[in-house]
ZAMARGU-4260 file (C-alpha; in steps of 0.2 Angstrom, whole numbers, plus 5000, padded with zeros to 4 digits):
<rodrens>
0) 4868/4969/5087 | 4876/4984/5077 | 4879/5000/5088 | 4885/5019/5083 | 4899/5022/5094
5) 4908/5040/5094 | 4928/5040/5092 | 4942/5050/5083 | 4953/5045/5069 | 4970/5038/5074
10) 4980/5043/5055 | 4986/5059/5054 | 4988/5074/5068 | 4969/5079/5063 | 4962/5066/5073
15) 4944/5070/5065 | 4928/5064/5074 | 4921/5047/5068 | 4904/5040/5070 | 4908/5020/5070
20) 4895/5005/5069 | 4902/4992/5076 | 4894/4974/5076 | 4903/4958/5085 | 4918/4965/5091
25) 4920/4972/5072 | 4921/4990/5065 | 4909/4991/5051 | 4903/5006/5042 | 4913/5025/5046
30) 4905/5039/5044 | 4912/5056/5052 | 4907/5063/5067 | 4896/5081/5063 | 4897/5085/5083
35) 4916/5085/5082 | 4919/5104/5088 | 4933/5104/5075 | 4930/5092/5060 | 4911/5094/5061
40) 4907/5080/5050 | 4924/5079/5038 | 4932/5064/5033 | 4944/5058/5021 | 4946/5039/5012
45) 4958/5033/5024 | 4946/5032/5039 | 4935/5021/5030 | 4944/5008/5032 | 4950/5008/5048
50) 4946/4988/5052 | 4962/4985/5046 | 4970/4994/5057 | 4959/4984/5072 | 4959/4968/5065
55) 4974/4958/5055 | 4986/4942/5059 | 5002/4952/5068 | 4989/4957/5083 | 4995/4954/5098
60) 4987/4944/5113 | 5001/4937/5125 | 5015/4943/5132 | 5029/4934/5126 | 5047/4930/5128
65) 5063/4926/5117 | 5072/4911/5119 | 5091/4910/5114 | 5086/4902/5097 | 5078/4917/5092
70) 5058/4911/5093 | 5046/4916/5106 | 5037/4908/5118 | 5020/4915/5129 | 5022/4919/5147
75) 5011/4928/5159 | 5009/4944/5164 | 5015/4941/5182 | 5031/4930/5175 | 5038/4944/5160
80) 5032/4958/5173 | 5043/4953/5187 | 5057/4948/5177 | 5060/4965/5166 | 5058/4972/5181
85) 5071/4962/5190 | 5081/4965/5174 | 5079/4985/5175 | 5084/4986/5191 | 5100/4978/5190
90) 5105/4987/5175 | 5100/5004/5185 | 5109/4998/5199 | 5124/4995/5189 | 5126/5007/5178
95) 5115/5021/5181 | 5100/5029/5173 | 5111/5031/5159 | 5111/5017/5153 | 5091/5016/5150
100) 5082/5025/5136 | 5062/5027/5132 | 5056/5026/5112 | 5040/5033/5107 | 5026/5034/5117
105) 5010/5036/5104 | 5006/5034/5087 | 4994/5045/5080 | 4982/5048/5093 | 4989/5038/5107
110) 4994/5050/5120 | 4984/5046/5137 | 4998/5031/5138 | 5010/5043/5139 | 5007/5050/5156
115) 5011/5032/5161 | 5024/5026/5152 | 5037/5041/5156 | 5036/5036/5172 | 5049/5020/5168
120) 5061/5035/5165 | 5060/5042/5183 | 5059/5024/5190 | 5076/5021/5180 | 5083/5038/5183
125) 5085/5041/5165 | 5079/5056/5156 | 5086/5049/5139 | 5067/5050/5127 | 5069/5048/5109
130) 5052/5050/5096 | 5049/5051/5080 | 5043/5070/5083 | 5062/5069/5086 | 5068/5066/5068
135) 5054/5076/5060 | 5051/5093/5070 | 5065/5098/5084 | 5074/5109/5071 | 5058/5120/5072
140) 5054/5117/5092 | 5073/5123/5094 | 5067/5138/5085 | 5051/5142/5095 | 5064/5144/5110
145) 5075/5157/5101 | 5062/5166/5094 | 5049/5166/5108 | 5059/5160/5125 | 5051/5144/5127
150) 5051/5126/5114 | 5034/5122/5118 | 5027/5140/5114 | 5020/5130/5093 | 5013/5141/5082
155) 4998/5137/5070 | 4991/5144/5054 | 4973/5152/5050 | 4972/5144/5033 | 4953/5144/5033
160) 4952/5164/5033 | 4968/5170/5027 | 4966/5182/5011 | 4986/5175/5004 | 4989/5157/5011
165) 5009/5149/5007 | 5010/5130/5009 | 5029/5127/5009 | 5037/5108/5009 | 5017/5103/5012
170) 5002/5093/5002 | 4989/5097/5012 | 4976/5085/5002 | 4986/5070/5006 | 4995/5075/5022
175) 4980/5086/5030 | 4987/5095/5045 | 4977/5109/5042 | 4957/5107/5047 | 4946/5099/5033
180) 4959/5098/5023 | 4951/5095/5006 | 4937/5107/5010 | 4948/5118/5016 | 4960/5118/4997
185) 4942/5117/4987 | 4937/5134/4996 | 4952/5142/4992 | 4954/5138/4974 | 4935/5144/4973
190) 4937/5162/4980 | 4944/5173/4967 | 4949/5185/4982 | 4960/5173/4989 | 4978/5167/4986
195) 4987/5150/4987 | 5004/5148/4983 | 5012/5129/4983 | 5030/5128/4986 | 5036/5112/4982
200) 5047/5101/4967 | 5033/5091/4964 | 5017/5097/4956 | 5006/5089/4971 | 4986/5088/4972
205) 4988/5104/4981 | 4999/5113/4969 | 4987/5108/4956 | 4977/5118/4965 | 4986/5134/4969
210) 4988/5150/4960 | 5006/5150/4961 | 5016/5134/4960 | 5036/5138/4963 | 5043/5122/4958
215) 5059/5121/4964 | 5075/5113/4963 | 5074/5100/4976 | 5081/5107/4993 | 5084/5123/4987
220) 5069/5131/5001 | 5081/5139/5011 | 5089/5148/4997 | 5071/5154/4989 | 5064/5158/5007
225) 5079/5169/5009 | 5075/5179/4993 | 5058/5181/4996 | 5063/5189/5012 | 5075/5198/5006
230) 5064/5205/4991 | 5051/5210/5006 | 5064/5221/5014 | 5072/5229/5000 | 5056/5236/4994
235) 5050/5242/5008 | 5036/5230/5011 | 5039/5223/5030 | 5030/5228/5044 | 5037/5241/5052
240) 5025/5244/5065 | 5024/5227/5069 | 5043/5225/5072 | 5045/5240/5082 | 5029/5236/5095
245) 5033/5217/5095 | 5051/5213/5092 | 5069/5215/5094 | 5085/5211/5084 | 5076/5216/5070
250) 5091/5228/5064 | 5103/5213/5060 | 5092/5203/5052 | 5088/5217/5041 | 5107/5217/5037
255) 5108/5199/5034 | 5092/5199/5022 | 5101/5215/5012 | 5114/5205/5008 | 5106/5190/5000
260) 5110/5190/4981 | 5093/5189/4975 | 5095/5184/4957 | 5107/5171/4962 | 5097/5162/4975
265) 5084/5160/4966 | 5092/5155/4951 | 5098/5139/4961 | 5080/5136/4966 | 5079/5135/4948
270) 5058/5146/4947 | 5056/5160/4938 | 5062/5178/4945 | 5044/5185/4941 | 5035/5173/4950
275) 5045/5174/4966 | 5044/5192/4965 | 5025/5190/4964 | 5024/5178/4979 | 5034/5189/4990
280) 5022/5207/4986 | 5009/5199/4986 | 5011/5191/5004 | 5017/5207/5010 | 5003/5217/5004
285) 4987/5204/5008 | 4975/5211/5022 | 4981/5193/5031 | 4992/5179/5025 | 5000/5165/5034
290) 5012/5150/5030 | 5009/5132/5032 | 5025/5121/5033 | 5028/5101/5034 | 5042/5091/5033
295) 5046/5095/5015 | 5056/5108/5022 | 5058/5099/5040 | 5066/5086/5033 | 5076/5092/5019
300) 5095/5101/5018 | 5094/5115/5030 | 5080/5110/5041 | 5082/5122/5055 | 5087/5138/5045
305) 5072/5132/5033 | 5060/5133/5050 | 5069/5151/5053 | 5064/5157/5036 | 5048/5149/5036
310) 5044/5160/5053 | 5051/5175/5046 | 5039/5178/5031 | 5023/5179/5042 | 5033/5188/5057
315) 5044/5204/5046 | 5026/5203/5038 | 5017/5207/5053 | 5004/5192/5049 | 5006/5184/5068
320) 4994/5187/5081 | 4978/5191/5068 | 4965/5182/5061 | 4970/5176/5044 | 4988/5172/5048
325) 4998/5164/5062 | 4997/5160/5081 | 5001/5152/5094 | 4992/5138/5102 | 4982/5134/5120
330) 4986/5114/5125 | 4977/5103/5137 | 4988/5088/5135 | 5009/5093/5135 | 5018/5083/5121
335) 5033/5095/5124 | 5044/5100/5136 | 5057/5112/5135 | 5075/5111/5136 | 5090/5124/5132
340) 5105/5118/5124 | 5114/5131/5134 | 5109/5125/5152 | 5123/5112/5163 | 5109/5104/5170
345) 5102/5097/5155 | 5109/5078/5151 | 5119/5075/5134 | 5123/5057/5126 | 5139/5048/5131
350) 5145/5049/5112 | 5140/5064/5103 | 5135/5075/5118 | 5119/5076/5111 | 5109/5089/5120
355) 5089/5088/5121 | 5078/5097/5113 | 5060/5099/5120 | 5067/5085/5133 | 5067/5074/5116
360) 5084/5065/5108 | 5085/5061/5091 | 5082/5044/5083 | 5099/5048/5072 | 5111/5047/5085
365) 5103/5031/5095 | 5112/5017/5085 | 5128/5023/5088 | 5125/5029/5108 | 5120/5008/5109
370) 5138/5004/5102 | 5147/5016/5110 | 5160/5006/5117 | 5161/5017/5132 | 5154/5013/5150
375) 5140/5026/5151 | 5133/5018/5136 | 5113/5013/5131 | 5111/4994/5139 | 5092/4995/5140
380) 5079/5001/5127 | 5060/5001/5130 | 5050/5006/5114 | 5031/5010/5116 | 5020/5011/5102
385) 5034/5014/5089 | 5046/5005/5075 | 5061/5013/5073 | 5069/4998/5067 | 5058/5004/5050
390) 5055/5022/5053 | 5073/5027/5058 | 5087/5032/5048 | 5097/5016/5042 | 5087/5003/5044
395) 5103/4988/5046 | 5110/5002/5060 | 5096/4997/5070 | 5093/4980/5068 | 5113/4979/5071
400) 5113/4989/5087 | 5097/4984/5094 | 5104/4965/5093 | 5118/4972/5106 | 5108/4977/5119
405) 5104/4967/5134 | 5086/4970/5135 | 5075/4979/5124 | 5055/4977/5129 | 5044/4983/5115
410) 5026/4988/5119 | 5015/4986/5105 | 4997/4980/5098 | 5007/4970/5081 | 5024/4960/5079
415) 5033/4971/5072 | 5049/4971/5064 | 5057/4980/5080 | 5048/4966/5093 | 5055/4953/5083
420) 5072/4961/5089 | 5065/4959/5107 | 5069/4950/5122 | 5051/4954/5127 | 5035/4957/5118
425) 5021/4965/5127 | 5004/4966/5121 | 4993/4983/5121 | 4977/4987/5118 | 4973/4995/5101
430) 4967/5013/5100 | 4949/5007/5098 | 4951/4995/5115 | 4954/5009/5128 | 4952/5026/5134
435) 4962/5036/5123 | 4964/5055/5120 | 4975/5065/5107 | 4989/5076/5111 | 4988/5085/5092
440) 4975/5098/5099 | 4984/5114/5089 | 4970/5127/5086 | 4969/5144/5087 | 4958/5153/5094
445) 4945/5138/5097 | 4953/5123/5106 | 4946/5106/5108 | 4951/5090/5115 | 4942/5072/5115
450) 4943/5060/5127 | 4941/5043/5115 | 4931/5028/5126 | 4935/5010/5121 | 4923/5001/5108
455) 4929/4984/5111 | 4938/4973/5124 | 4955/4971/5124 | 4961/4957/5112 | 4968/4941/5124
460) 4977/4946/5138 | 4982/4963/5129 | 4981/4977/5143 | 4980/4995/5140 | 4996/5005/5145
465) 4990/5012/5161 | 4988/4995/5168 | 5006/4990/5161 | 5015/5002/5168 | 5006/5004/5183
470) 5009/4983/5186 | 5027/4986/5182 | 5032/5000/5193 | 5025/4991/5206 | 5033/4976/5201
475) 5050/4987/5202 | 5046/4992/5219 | 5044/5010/5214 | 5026/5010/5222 | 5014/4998/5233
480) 5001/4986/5224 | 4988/4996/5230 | 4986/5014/5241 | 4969/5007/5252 | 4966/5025/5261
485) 4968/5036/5245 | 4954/5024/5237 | 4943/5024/5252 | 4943/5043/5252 | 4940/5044/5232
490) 4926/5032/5234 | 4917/5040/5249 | 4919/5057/5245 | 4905/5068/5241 | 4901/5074/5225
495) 4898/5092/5230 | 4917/5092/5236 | 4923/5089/5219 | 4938/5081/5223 | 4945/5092/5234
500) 4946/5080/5249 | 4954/5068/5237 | 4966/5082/5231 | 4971/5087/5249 | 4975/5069/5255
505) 4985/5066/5238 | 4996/5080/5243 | 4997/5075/5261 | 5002/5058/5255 | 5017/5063/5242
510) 5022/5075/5254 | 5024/5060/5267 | 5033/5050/5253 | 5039/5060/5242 | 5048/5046/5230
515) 5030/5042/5223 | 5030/5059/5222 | 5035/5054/5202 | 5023/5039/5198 | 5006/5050/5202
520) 4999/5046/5186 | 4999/5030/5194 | 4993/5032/5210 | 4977/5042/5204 | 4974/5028/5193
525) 4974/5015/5207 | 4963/5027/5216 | 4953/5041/5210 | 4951/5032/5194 | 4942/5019/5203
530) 4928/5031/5208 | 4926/5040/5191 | 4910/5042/5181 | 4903/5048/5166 | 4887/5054/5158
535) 4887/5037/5145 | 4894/5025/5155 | 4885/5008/5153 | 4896/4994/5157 | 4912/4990/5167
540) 4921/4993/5148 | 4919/5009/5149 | 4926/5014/5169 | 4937/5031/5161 | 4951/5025/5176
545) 4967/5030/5164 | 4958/5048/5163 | 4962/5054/5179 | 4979/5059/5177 | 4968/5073/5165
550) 4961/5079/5182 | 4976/5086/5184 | 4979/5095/5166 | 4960/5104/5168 | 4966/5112/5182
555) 4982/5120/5176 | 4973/5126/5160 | 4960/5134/5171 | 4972/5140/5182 | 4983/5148/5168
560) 4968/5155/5156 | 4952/5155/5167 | 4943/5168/5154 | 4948/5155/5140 | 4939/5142/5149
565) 4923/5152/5154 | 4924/5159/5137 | 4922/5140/5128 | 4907/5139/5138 | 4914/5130/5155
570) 4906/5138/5172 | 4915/5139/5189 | 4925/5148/5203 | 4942/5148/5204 | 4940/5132/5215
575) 4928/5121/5204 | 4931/5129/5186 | 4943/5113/5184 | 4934/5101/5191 | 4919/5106/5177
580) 4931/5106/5164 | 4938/5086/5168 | 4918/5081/5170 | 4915/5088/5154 | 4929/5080/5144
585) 4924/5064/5154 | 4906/5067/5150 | 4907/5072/5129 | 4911/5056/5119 | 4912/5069/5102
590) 4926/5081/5113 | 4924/5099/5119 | 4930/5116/5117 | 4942/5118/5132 | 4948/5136/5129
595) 4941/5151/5116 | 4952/5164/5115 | 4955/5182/5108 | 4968/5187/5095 | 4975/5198/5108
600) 4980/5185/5118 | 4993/5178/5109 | 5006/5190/5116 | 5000/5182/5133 | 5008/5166/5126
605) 5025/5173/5123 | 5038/5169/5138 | 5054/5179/5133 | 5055/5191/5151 | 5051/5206/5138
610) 5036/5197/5129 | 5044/5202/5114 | 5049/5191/5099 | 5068/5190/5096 | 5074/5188/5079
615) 5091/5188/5080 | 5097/5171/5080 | 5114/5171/5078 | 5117/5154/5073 | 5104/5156/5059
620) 5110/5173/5053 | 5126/5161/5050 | 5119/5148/5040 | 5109/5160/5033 | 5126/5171/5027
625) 5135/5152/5024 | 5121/5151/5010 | 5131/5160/4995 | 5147/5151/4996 | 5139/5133/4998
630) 5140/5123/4983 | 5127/5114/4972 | 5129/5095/4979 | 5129/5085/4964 | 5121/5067/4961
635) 5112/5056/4949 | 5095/5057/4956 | 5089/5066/4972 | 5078/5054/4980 | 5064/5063/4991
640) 5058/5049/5002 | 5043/5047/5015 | 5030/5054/4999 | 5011/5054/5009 | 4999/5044/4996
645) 4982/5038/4997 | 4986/5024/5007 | 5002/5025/5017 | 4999/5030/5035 | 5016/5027/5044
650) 5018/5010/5053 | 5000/5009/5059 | 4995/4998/5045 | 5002/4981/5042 | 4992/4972/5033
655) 4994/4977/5015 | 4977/4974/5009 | 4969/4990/5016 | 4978/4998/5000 | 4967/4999/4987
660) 4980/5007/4976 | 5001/5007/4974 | 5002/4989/4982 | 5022/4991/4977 | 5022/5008/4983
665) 5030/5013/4968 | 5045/5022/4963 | 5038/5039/4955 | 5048/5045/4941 | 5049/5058/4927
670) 5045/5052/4909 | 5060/5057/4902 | 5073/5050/4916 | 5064/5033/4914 | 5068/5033/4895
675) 5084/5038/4898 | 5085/5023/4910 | 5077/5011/4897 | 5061/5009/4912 | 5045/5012/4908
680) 5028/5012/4918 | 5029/4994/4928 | 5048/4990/4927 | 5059/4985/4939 | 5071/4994/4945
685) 5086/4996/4958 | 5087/5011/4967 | 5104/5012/4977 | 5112/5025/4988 | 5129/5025/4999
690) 5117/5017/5015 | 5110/5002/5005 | 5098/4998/4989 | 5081/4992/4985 | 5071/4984/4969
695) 5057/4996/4968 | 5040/4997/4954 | 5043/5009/4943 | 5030/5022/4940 | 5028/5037/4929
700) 5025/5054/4935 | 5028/5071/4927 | 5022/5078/4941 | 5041/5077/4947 | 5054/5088/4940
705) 5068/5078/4930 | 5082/5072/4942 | 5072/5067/4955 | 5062/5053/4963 | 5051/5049/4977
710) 5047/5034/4988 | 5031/5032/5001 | 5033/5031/5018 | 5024/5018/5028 | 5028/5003/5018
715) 5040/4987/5021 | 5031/4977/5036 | 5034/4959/5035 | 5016/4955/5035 | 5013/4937/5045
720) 5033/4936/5046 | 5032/4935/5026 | 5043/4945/5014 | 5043/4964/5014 | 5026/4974/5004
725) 5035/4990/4997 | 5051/4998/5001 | 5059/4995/5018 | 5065/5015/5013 | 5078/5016/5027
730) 5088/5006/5021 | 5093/5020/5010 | 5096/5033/5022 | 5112/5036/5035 | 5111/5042/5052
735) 5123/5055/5047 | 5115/5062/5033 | 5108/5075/5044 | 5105/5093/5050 | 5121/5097/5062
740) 5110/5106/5074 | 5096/5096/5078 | 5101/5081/5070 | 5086/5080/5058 | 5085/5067/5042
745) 5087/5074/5027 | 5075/5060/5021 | 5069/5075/5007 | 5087/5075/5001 | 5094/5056/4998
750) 5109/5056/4984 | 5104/5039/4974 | 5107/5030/4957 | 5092/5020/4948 | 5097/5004/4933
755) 5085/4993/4928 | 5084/4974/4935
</rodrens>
């Protein structure tokens, strides 16, 4: 019997609303979702074949075990439960909680877990979490807390109604990241009134699009940033007012921007000086403009002074806070935390004193912190819904370190290439086998979030993560098997009381004991969840138990913007606002707007004690000044590596015949390098850096500037065990290869030479 179910997208942060028929256990025909409060019906190719994601040979279905020969064998739940846990434990007890670390947590879309799974870090006393948001975007969380006194205070672009629109280290109609992405570019290249300008070495789908297209020198953003900036100033064109009423510091970075040799700079990002001078008026002068940014500038030489710049053009501008430019954000579910380099209290890495940033360490540094030889080194990895072994830098620096740990657990729904490193392999439930929600929920000034139901049973004995976790702290002696009083009350309470009686003996109880006081997520799961309903619930499948940790997160957000909440059409006292807010997440299978708010507010969201912007950051006003005496690097070929394509999504895909083009995942190359090379269009070829080398497929492109060549991400699985299908692309980079603050990949920057097989 075919049924329509409503879900989300799991393959890029836009999570779009999906209308599914599904048909023996299958996932047929995907349409999108025209309830979706945010995609409202939009969909790209990907989505539509999402079976593949659901169903291929390295699914998971039994928890399993490595024996000293290196194969695996199945064990129950109860057997590799209550010997990792045995196994934690005396590693804790041992050596301390730093000898633990976390990995991951979610990949696109997968964020509920999460609320369970950080809780192994409290139960080991470790606060040591690396993630790949970690080797892509703490360069630019660092920089929320300079500019705006907290790391988790993200800002987002108006792309739909800005009159001038700057996408920097960005294609936007392969990546998405802003909403409706192809509708979105097709409207702005359609308006004659409007402006986009692409900056980027490669003449992308999107700079095909634009008005503009700087095409610059590879890694050369910083330096043509900085001379935008410093054309804005010199000619009068920032917004005084603005930086008066909403800033401070403004004075030195005025004199650092009138000290940038503008000719200069922009003759190493090798683009016409007319052009830039163009971009830069014409930004200043639009009625609203704002900037888009990826990992094209995240990821490249400079990362964290390129998220400075970046911020700088749309705040000396006045284009923050206004429809049309940039903003911050409301959240429902907290991806982030925040952490300050400068506080003792904060723990750093036994070898290269790492400090966090938005409680977050970076993937670079985790190889080495394993073979430190210390005693306070890493002895215990868990990984959760991640595969650094491929996605991490250096790619034999893992699968070397890993190998020296004595336990690594991987949590995953496929056998991937780091499980195979595992003593333990535990199966989860896909994305479209459990409740699920997405943390990516980054709009301004509408904000929705989806709760996602499961569409199918859990493959085997796969379990979701709330269950595993919940099983396993138990199993650590962290918390009982069961809390008989806190159920009985969640079951027999009233509706009219909303929870409150539950809520008040929850409290009672953590104040009594308060080491559970750390594995609440847990404990409401076991109870309240238990007791939960929902407008569409039909079957035992679909009991939302792993939602009620949300309970919670609908009251803070009521709590902190009430007149956001009433204003996104949510109705209630101060007492029950909350409550309706969880029932109605619970209760909307295509999500619902959680807050509206004004443009006004967004100085509300600021959390410096002078609700003012800072803009003198000291270490960047250095790097900024360091910029006219650093020297060209020089190489053969500047390989920019993790290109979005068609059909590349990261390491959620493993079977390769959901591609329906670039099987190879091919080696893009400029014509006239490939003759200079003797390759053509199909040749093999072998791509080396100081790290490693690859044979990759030749392609031709002269989209790409000469000198430079680019590699997709989301390729290399060993497919059924078998050999790799595309590049394993990290084993070209190095660990160190890296931004020195933040400790960011330059993956956008990799030195390599290319010879023909």
């Amino acid at each position: 019997m075919t049924q329509v179910e409503q879900t989300a997208c799991i393959l890029c942060s836009r999570n779009c609303g999906l209308r599914v028929e599904t048909s023996g256990g299958r996932i047929g025909t995907v349409r999108g979702d025209d309830a979706h409060p945010v995609s409202k019906g939009y969909l790209c190719q990907k989505a539509a074949r999402l079976t593949y994601y659901q169903d291929h040979a390295d699914r998971l279905e039994h928890p399993l075990r490595r024996q000293p020969d290196g194969t695996f064998v199945r064990v129950s739940w109860e057997t590799a439960l209550s010997e990792i846990a045995a196994r934690l434990n005396a590693i804790r007890d041992a050596h301390g909680g730093r000898a633990f670390a976390f990995y991951g947590g979610g990949g696109q879309g997968n964020h509920l877990g999460g609320a369970y799974s950080r809780q192994l870090g409290k139960a080991m006393k470790s606060r040591f979490v690396y993630s790949a948001l970690a080797q892509e975007k703490t360069g630019d969380f660092w920089l929320n807390g300079r500019l705006f006194g907290d790391q988790r205070c993200h800002t987002t672009e108006d792309v739909e109604h800005a009159e001038f629109v700057m996408f920097i280290g960005t294609n936007p109609f392969q990546a998405h990241g802003i909403p409706n992405a192809r509708d979105t570019l097709r409207d702005l290249k359609k308006n004659p009134a409007r402006t986009m300008v692409v900056i980027d070495p490669r003449k992308t789908e999107t700079a095909r699009q634009a008005d503009v297209h700087l095409q610059l020198r590879p890694s050369t953003d910083a330096f043509l940033m900085a001379a935008i900036l410093a054309i804005i100033v010199r000619e009068g064109l920032h917004d005084r007012a603005f930086l008066r009423e909403r800033c401070t510091g403004f004075p030195a970075l005025e004199a650092a921007l009138r000290a940038v040799p503008v000719e200069d700079f922009v003759r190493i990002a090798d683009v016409p000086l007319a052009d830039v001078e163009r971009v830069a008026r014409g930004f200043a002068t639009a009625k609203s403009a704002c900037v888009r940014a990826d990992l094209g500038i995240q990821q490249s030489l400079h990362s964290t002074l390129n998220s400075y710049l970046e911020k700088l053009l749309f705040l000396v501008t006045g284009n923050f806070g206004k429809r049309g430019g940039n903003s911050f954000h409301s959240h429902f579910l907290p991806i982030l935390g925040h952490t300050d380099e400068r506080s003792d209290r904060h723990v750093r890495t036994a070898r290269h004193r790492m400090f966090p940033i938005s409680g977050l360490y970076p993937p670079n540094i985790l190889p080495s912190e394993i073979e430190h030889e210390g005693a306070d080194r890493l002895r215990a990895m868990w990984v959760d819904s991640a595969n650094p072994v491929m996605s991490g830098a250096d790619t034999e620096a893992y699968e070397r370190a890993f190998g020296k740990l004595e336990l690594l657990v991987v949590v995953d729904v496929a056998m991937t290439e780091t499980a195979r490193l595992a003593h333990y392999v535990l199966p989860a439930a896909s994305q479209f086998e459990k409740w699920e929600c997405t943390g990516f929920n980054l709009e301004f000034p509408d904000n929705a979030f989806q709760l996602r139901h499961p569409l199918f049973p859990p493959r085997g004995e796969a379990l979701p993560e709330p269950e595993i976790y919940t099983r396993l702290l138990a199993a650590m002696g962290a918390i009982p098997d069961a809390f008989p009083l806190l159920e009985r009350i969640a079951r027999q309470e009233p509706a009219f009381t909303r929870h409150a009686g539950f809520l008040a003996a929850l409290g009672a109880t953590l104040t009594a004991r308060p080491r559970w006081a750390p594995f609440a997520a847990s404990i409401v799961y076991r109870t309240l969840g238990r007791a939960l309903t929902t407008a569409r619930a039909k079957d035992g499948r679909v009991s939302p138990a792993a939602a009620a940790p949300l309970l919670a997160l609908a009251l803070g957000v009521a709590s902190r913007d009430a007149r956001a909440v009433r204003a996104a059409g949510h109705q209630g006292n101060r007492f029950t606002l909350g409550v309706n807010l969880f029932q109605a997440i619970l209760d909307r299978p295509e999500g619902t707007l959680f807050t509206r708010h004004e443009y006004d507010d967004t100085w509300s969201f600021l959390r410096h004690a002078d609700r003012r912007i800072h803009l003198d950051v000291p270490e960047m006003l250095t790097a900024l000044h360091a910029l006219v005496d650093e020297p060209l690097p020089t190489h053969d070929f500047v390989l920019l590596a993790g290109e979005r394509r068609s059909y590349n999504a990261n390491q959620i895909y493993r079977d390769p015949q959901w591609r329906r083009v670039d099987r190879d995942g091919a080696m893009r190359m400029h014509p006239d390098d490939a003759r200079a090379h003797g390759l053509t269009d199909g040749s093999r070829a072998i791509c080396a850096s100081e790290r490693g080398e690859l044979e990759v497929t030749i392609e031709l492109d002269d989209a790409l500037r000469t000198g430079m060549v680019t590699l997709p991400h989301g390729y290399g699985m060993r497919y059924q065990g078998g050999p790799p299908n595309g590049p394993q692309l990290n084993r070209l980079t190095a660990s160190e290869h890296c931004d020195p603050l933040a400790r960011t990949p330059f993956h956008k920057f990799v030195p390599v030479s290319i010879r023909a097989v």
